[in-house]
Biopython code that builds the backbone (N, CA, C, O; Angstrom):
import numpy as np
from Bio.PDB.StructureBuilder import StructureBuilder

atoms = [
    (1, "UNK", "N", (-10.820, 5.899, 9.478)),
    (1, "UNK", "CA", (-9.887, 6.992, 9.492)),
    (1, "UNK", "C", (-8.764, 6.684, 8.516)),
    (1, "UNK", "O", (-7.939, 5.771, 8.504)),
    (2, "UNK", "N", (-8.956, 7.622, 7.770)),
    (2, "UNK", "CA", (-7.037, 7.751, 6.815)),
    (2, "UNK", "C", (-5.937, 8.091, 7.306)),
    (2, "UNK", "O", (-6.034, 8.332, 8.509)),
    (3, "UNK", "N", (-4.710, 8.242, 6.796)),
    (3, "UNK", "CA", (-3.683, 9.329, 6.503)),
    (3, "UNK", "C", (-3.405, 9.510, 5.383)),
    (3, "UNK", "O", (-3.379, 8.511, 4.664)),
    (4, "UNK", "N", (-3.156, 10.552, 4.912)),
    (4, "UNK", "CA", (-2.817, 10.659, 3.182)),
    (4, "UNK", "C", (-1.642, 11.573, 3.570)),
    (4, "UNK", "O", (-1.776, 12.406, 4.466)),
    (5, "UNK", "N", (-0.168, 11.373, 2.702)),
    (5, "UNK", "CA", (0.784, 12.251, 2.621)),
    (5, "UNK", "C", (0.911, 12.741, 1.406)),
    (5, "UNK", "O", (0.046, 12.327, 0.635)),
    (6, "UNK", "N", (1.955, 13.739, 0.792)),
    (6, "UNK", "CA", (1.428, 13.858, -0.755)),
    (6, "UNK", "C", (3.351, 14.424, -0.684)),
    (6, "UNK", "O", (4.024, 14.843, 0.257)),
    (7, "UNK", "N", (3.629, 14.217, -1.879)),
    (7, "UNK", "CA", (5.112, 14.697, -1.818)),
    (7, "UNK", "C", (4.821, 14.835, -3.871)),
    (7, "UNK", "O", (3.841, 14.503, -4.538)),
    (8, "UNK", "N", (6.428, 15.582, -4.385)),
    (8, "UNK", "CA", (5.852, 15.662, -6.044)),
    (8, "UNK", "C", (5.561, 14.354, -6.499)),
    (8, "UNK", "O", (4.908, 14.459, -7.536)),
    (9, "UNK", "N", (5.751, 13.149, -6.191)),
    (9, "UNK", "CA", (6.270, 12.031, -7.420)),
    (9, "UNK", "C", (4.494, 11.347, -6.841)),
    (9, "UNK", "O", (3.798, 10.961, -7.780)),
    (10, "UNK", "N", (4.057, 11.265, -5.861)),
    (10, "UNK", "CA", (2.994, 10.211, -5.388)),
    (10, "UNK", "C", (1.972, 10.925, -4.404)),
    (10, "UNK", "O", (2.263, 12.083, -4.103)),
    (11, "UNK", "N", (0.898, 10.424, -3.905)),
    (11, "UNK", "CA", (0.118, 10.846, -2.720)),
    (11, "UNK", "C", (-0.596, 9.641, -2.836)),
    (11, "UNK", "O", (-1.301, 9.096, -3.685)),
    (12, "UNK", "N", (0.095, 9.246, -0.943)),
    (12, "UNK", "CA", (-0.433, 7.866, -0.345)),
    (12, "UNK", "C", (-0.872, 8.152, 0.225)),
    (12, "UNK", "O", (-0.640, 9.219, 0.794)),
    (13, "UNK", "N", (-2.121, 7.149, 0.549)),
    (13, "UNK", "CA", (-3.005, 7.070, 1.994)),
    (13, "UNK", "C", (-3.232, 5.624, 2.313)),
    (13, "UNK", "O", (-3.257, 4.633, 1.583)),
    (14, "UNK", "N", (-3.408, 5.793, 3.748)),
    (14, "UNK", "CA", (-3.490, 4.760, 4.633)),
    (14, "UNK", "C", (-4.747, 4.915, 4.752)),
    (14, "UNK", "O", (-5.168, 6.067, 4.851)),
    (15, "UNK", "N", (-5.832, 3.610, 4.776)),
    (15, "UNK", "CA", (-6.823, 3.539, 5.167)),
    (15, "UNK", "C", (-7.606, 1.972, 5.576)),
    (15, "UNK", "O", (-7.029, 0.922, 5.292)),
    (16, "UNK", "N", (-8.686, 1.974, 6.123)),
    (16, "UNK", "CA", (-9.263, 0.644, 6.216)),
    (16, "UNK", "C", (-10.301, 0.295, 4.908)),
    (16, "UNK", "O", (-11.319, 0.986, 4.868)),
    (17, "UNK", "N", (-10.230, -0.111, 4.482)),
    (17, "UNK", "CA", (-10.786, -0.497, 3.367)),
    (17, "UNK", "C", (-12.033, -1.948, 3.933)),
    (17, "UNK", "O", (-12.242, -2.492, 5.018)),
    (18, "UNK", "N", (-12.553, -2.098, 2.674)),
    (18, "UNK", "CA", (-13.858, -3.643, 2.983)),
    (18, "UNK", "C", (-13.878, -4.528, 2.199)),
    (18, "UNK", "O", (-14.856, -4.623, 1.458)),
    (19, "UNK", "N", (-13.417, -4.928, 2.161)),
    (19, "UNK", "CA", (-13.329, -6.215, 1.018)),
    (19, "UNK", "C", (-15.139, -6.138, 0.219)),
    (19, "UNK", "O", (-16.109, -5.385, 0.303)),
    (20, "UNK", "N", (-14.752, -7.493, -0.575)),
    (20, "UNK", "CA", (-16.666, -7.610, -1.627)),
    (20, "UNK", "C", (-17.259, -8.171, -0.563)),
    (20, "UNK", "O", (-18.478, -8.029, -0.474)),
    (21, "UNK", "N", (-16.541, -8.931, 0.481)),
    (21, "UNK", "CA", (-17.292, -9.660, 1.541)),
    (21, "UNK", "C", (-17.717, -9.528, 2.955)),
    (21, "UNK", "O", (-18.215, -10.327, 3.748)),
    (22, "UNK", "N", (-17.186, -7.610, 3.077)),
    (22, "UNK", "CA", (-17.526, -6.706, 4.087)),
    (22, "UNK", "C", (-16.665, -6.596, 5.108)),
    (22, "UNK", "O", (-16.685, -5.766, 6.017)),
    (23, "UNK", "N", (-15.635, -7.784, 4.851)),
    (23, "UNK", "CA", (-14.080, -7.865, 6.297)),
    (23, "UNK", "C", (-13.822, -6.826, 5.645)),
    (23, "UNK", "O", (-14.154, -6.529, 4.498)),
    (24, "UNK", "N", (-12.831, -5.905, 6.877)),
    (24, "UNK", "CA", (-12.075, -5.105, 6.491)),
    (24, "UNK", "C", (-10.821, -5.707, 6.085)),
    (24, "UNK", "O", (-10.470, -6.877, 6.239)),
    (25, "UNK", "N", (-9.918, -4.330, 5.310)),
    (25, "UNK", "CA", (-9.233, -4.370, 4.250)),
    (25, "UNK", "C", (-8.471, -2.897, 4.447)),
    (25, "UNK", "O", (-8.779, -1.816, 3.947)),
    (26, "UNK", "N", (-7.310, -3.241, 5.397)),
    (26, "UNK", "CA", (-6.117, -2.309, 5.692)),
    (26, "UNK", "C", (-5.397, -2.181, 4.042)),
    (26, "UNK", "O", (-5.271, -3.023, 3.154)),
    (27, "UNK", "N", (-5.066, -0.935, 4.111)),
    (27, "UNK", "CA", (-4.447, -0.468, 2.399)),
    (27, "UNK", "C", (-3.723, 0.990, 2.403)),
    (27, "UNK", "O", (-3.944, 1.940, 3.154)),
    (28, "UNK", "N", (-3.102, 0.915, 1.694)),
    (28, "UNK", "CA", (-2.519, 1.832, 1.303)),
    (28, "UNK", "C", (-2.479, 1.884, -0.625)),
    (28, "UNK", "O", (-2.030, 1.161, -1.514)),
    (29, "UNK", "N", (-3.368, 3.420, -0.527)),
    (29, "UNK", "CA", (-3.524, 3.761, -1.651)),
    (29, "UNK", "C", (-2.222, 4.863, -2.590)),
    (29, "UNK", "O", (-1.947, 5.994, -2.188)),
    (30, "UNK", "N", (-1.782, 4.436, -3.441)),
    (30, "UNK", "CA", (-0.869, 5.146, -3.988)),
    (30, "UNK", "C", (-1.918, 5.958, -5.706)),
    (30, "UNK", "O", (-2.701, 5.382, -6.461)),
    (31, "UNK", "N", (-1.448, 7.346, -5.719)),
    (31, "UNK", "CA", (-1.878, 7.984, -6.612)),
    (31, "UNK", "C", (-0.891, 8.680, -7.223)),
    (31, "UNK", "O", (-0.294, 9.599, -6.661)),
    (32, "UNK", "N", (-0.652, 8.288, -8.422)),
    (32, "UNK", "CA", (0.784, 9.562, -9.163)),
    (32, "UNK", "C", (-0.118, 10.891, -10.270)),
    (32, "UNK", "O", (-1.284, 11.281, -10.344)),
    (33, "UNK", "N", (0.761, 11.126, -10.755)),
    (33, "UNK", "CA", (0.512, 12.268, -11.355)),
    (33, "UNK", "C", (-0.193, 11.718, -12.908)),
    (33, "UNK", "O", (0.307, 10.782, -13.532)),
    (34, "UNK", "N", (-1.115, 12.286, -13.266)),
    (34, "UNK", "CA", (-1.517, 12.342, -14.752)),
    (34, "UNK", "C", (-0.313, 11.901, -15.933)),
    (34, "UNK", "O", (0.792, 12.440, -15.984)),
    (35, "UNK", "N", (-0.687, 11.024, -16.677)),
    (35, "UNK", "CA", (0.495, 10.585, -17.777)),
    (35, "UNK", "C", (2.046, 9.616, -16.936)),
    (35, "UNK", "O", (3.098, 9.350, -17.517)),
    (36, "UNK", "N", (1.764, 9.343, -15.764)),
    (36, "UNK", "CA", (2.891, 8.274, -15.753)),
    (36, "UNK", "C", (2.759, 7.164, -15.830)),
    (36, "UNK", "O", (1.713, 6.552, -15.613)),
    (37, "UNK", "N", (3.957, 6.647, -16.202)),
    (37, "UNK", "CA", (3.806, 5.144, -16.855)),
    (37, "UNK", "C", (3.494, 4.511, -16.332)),
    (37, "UNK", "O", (3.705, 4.644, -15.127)),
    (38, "UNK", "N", (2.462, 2.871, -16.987)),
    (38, "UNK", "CA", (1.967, 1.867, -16.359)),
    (38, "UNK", "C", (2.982, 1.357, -15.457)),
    (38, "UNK", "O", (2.543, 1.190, -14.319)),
    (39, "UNK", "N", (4.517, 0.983, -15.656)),
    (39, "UNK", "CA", (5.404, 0.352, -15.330)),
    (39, "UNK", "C", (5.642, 0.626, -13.904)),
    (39, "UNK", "O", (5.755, -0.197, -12.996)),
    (40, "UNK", "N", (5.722, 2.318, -13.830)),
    (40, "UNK", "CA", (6.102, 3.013, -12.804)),
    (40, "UNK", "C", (5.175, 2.693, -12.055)),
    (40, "UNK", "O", (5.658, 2.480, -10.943)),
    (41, "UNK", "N", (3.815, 2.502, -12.058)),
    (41, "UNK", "CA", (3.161, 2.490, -11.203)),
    (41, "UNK", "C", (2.980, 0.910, -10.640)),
    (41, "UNK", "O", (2.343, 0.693, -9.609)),
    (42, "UNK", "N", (3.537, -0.054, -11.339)),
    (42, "UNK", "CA", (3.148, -1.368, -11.246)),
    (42, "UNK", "C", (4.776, -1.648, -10.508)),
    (42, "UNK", "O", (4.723, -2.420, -9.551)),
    (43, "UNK", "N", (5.888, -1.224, -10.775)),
    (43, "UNK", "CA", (7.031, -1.418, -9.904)),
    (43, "UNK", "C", (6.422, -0.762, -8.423)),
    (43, "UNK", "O", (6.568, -1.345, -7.349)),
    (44, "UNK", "N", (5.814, 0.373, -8.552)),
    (44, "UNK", "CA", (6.238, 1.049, -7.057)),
    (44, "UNK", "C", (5.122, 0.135, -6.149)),
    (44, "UNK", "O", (5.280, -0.043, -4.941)),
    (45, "UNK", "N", (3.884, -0.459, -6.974)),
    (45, "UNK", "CA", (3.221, -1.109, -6.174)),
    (45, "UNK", "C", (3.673, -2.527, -5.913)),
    (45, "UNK", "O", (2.959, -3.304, -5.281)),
    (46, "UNK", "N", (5.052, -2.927, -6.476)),
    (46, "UNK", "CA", (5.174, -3.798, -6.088)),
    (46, "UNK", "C", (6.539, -3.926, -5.200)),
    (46, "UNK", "O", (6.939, -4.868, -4.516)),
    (47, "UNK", "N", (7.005, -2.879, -5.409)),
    (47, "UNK", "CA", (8.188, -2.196, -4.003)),
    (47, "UNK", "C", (7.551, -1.953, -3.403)),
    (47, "UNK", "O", (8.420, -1.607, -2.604)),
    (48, "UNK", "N", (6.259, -1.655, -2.650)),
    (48, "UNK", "CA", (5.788, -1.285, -1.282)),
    (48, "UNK", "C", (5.406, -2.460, -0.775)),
    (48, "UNK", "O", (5.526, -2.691, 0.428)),
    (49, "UNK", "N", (4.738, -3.624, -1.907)),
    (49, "UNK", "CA", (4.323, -5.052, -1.301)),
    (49, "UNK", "C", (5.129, -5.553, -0.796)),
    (49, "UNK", "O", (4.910, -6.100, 0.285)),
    (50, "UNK", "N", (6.894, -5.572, -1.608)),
    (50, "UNK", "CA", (7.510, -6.425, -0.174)),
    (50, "UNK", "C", (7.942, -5.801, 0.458)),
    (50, "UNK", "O", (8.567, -6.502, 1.254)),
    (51, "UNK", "N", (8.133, -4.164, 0.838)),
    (51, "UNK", "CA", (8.742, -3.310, 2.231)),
    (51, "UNK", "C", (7.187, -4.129, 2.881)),
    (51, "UNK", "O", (7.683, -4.700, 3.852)),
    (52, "UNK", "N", (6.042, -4.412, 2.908)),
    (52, "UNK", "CA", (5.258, -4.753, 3.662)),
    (52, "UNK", "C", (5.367, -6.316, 4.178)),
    (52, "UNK", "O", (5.387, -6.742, 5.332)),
    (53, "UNK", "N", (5.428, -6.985, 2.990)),
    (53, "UNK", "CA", (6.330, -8.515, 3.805)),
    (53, "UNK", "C", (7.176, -8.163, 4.659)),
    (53, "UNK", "O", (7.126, -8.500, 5.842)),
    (54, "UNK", "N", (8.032, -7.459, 4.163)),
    (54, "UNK", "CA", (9.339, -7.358, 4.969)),
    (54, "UNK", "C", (8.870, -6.949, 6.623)),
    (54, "UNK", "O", (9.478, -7.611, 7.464)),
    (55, "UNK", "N", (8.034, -6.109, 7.081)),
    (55, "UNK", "CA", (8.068, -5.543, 7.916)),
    (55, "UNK", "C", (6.685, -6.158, 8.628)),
    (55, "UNK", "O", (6.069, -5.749, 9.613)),
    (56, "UNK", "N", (6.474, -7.136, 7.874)),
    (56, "UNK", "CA", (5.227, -7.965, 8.798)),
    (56, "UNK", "C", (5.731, -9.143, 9.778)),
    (56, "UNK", "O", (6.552, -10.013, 9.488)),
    (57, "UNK", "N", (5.047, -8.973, 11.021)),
    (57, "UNK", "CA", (5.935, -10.199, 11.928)),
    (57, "UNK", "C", (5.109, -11.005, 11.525)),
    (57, "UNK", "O", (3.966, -10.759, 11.139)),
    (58, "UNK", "N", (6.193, -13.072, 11.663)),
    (58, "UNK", "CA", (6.244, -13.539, 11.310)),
    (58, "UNK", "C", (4.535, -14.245, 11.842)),
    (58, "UNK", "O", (3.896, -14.995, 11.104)),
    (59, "UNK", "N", (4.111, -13.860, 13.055)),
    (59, "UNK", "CA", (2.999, -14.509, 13.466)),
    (59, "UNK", "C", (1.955, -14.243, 12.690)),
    (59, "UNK", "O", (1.079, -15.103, 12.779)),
    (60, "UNK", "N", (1.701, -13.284, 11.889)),
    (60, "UNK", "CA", (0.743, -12.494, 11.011)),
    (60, "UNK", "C", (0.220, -13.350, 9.759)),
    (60, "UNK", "O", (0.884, -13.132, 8.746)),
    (61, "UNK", "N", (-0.679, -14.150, 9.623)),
    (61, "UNK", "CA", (-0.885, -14.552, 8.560)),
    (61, "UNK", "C", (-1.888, -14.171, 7.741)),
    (61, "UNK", "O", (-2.759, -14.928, 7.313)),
    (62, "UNK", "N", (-1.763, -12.713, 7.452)),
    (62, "UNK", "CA", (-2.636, -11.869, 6.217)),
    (62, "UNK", "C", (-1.719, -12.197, 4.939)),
    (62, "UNK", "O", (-0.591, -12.645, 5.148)),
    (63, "UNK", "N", (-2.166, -11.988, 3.604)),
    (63, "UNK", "CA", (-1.839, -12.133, 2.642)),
    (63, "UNK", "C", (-1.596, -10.474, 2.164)),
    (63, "UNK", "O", (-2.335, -9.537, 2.465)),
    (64, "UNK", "N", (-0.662, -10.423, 1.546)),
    (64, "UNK", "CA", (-0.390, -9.205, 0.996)),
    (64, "UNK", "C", (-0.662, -8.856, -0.630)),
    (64, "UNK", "O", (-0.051, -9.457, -1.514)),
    (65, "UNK", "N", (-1.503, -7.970, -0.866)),
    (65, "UNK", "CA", (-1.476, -8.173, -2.869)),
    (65, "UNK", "C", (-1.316, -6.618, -3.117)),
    (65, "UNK", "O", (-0.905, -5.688, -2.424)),
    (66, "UNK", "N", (-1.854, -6.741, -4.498)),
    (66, "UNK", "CA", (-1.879, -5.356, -5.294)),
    (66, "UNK", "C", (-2.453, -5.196, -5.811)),
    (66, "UNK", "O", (-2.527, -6.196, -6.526)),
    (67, "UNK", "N", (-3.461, -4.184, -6.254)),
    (67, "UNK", "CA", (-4.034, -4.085, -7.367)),
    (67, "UNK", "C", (-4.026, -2.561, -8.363)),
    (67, "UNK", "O", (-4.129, -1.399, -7.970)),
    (68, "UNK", "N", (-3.883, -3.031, -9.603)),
    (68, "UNK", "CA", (-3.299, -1.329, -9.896)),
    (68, "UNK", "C", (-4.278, -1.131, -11.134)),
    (68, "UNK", "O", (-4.874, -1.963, -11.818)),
    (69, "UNK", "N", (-4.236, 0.302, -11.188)),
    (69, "UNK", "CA", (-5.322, 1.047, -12.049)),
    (69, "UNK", "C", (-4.749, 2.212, -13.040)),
    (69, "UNK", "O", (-3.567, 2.284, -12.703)),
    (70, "UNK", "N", (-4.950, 3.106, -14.022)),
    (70, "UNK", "CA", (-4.114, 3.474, -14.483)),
    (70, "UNK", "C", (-2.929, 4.596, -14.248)),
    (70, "UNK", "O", (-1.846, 4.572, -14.832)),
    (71, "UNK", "N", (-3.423, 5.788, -13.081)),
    (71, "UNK", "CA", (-1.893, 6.253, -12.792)),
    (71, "UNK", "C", (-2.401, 6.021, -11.030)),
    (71, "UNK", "O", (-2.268, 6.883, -10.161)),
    (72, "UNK", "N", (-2.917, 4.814, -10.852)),
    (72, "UNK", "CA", (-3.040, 4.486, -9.577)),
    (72, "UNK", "C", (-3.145, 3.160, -9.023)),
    (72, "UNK", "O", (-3.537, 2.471, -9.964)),
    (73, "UNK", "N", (-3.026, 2.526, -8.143)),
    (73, "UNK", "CA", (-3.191, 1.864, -7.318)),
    (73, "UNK", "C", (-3.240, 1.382, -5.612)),
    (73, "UNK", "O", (-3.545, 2.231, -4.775)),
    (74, "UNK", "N", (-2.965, 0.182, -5.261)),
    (74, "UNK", "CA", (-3.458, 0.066, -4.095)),
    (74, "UNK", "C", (-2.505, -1.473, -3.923)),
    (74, "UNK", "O", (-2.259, -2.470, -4.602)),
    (75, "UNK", "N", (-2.154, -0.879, -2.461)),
    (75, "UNK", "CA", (-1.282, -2.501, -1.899)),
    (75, "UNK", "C", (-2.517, -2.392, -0.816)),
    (75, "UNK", "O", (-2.947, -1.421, -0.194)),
    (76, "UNK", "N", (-2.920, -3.793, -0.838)),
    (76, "UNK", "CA", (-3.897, -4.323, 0.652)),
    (76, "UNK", "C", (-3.624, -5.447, 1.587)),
    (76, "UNK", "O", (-2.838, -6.303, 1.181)),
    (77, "UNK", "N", (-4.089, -5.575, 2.656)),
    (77, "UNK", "CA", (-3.828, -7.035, 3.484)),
    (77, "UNK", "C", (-5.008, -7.696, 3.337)),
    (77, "UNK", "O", (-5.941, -7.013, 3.760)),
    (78, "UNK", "N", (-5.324, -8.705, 2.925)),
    (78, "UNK", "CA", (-6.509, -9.656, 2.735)),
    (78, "UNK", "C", (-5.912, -10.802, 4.418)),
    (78, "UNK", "O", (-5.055, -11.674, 4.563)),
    (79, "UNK", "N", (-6.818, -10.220, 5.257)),
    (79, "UNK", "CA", (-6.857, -10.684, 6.717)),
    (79, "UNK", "C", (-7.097, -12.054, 6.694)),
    (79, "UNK", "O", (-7.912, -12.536, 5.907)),
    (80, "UNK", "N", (-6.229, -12.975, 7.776)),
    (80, "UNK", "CA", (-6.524, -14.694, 7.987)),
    (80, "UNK", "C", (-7.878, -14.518, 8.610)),
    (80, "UNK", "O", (-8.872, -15.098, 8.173)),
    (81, "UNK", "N", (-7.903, -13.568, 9.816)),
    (81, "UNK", "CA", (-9.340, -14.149, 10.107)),
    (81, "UNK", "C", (-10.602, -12.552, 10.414)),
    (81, "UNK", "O", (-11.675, -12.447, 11.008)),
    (82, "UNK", "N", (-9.615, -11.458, 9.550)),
    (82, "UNK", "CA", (-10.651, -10.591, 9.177)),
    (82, "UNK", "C", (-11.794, -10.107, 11.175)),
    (82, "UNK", "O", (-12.957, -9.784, 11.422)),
    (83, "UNK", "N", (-10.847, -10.289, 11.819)),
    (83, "UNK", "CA", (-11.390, -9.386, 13.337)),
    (83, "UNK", "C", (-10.822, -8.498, 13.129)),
    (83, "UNK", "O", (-10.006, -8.233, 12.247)),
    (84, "UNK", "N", (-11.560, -7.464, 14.664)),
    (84, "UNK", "CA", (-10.898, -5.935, 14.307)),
    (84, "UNK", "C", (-9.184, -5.650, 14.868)),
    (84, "UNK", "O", (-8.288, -4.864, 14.562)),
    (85, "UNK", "N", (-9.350, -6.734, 15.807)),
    (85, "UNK", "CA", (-7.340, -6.611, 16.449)),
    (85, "UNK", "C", (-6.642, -7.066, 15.462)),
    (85, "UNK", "O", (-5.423, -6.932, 15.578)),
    (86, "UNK", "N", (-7.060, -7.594, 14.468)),
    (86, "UNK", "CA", (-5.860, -8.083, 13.122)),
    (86, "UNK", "C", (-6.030, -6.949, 12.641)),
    (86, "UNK", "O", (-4.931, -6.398, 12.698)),
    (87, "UNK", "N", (-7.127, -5.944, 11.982)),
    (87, "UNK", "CA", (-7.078, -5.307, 10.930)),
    (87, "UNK", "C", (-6.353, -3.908, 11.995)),
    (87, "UNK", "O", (-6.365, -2.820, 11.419)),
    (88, "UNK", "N", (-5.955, -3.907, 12.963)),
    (88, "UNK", "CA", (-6.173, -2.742, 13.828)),
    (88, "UNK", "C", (-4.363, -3.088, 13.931)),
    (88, "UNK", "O", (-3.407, -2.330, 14.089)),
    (89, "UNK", "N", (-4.459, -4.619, 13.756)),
    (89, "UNK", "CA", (-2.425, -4.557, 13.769)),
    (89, "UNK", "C", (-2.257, -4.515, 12.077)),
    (89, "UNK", "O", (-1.198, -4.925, 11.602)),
    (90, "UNK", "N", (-2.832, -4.243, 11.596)),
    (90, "UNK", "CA", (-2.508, -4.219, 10.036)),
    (90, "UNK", "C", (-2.327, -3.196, 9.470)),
    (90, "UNK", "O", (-1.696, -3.096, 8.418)),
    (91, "UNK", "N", (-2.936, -2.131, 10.178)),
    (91, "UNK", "CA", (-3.133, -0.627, 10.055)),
    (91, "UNK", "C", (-1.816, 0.145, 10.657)),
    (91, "UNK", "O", (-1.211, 1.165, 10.329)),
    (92, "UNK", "N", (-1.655, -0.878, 11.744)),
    (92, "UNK", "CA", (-0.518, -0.032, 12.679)),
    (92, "UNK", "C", (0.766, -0.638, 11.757)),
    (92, "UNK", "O", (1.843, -0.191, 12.152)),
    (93, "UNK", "N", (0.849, -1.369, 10.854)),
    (93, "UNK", "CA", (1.899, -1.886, 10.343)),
    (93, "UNK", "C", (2.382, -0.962, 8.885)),
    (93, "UNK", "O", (3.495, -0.783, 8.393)),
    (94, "UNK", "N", (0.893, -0.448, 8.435)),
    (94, "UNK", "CA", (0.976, 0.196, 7.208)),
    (94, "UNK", "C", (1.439, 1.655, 7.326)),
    (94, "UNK", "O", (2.227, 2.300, 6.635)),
    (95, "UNK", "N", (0.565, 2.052, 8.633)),
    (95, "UNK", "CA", (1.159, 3.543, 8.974)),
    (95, "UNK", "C", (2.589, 3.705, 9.353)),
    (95, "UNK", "O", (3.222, 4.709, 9.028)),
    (96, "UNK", "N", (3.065, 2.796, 9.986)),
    (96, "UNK", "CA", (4.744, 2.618, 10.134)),
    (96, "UNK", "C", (5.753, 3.057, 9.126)),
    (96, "UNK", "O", (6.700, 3.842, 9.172)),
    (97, "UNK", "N", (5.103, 2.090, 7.953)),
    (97, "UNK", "CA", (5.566, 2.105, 6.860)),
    (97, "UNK", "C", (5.756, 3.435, 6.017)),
    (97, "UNK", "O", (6.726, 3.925, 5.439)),
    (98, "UNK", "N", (4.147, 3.901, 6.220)),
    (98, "UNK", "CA", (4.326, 5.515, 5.567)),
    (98, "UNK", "C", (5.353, 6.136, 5.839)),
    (98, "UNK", "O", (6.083, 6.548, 4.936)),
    (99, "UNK", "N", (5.619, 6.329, 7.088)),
    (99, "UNK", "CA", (6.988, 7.103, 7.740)),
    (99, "UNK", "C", (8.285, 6.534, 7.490)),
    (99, "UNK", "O", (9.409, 7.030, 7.418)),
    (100, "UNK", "N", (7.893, 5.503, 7.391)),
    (100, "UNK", "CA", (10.099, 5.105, 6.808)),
    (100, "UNK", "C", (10.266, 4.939, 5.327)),
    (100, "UNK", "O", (11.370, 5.108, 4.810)),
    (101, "UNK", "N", (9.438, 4.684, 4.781)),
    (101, "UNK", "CA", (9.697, 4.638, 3.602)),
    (101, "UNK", "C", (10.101, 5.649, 2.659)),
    (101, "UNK", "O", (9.519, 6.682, 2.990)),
    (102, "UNK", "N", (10.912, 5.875, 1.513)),
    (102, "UNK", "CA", (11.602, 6.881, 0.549)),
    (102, "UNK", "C", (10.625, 6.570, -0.384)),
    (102, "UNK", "O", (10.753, 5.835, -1.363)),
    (103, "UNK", "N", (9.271, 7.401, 0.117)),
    (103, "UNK", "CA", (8.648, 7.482, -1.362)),
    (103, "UNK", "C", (9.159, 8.190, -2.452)),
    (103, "UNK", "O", (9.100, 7.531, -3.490)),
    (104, "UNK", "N", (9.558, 9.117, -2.553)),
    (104, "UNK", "CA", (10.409, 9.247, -3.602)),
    (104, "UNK", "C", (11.104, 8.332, -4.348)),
    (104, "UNK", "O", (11.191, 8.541, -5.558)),
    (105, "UNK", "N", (11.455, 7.665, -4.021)),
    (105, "UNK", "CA", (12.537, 6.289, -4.148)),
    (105, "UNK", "C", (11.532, 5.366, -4.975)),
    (105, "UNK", "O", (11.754, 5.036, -6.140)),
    (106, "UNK", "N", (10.487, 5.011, -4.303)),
    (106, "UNK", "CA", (9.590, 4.530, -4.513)),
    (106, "UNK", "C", (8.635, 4.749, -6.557)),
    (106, "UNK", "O", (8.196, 4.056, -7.475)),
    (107, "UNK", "N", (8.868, 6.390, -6.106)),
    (107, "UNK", "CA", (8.059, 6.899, -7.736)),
    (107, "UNK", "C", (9.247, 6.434, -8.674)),
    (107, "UNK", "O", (9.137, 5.916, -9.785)),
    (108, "UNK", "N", (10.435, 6.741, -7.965)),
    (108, "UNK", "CA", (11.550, 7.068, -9.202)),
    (108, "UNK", "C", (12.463, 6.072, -9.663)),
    (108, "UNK", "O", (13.334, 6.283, -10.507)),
    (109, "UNK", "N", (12.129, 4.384, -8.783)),
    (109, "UNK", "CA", (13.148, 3.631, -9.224)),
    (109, "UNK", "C", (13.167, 2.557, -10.448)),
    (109, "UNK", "O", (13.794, 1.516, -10.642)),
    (110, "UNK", "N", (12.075, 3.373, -11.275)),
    (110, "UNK", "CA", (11.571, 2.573, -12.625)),
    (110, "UNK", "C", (12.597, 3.845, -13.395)),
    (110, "UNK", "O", (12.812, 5.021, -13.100)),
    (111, "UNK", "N", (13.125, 2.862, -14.612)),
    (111, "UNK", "CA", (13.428, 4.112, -15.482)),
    (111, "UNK", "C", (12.432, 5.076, -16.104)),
    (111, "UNK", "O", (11.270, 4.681, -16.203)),
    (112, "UNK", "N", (12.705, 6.134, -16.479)),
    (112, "UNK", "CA", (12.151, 7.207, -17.373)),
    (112, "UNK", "C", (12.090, 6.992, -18.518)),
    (112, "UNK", "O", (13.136, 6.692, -19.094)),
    (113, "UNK", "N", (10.929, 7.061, -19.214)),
    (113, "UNK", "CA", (10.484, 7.238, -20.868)),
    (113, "UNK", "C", (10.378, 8.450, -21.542)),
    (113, "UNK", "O", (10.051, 8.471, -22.728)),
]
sb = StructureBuilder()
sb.init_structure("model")
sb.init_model(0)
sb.init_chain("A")
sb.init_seg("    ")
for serial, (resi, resn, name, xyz) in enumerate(atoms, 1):
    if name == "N":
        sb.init_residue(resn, " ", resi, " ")
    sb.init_atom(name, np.array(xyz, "f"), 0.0, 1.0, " ", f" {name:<3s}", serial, name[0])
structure = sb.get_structure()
């Protein structure tokens, strides 16, 4: 199951993802608009990676990364031990996030070209 929100600057979704090695792979996918900059998209994916440190308790030992594509990318949790109650608190951590976060804030805090 997803959530996808969509506002002008981005459209995120929350989803479970699978790694190459079939564990799941909690993520949140970010998509911008046609023609925005690499930068923009490589800051905002890396402002959502640490609102996600930030908001991970300390017992949690998933790894947090990024990987970005050209007016898109993806923040994921690469799970310590990849069961479904980690990826199921990993999910509940990302969807949190959707809701507090100023995506807007998020598209717009790279400068403009």
């Amino acid at each position: 199951m997803s959530t996808t929100t969509k506002n002008t600057q981005a459209t995120k979704t929350v989803s479970q993802g699978e790694s190459r090695y079939g564990t799941p792979e909690p993520q949140i996918a970010l998509r911008f608009p046609k023609g925005t900059s690499y930068r923009v998209v490589k800051a905002a994916l890396h402002k959502l990676a640490a609102e996600i440190e930030l908001a991970t308790p300390a017992s949690e030992r998933w790894c947090v990364n990024t990987e970005d594509f050209n007016e898109s990318g993806r923040v994921y949790l690469e799970l310590a031990d990849a069961m479904p109650a980690e990826a199921a608190r990993g999910i509940a951590v990302l969807r949190k996030l959707v809701g507090i976060i100023s995506w807007q804030a998020l598209a717009t805090s790279a400068p403009q070209q």
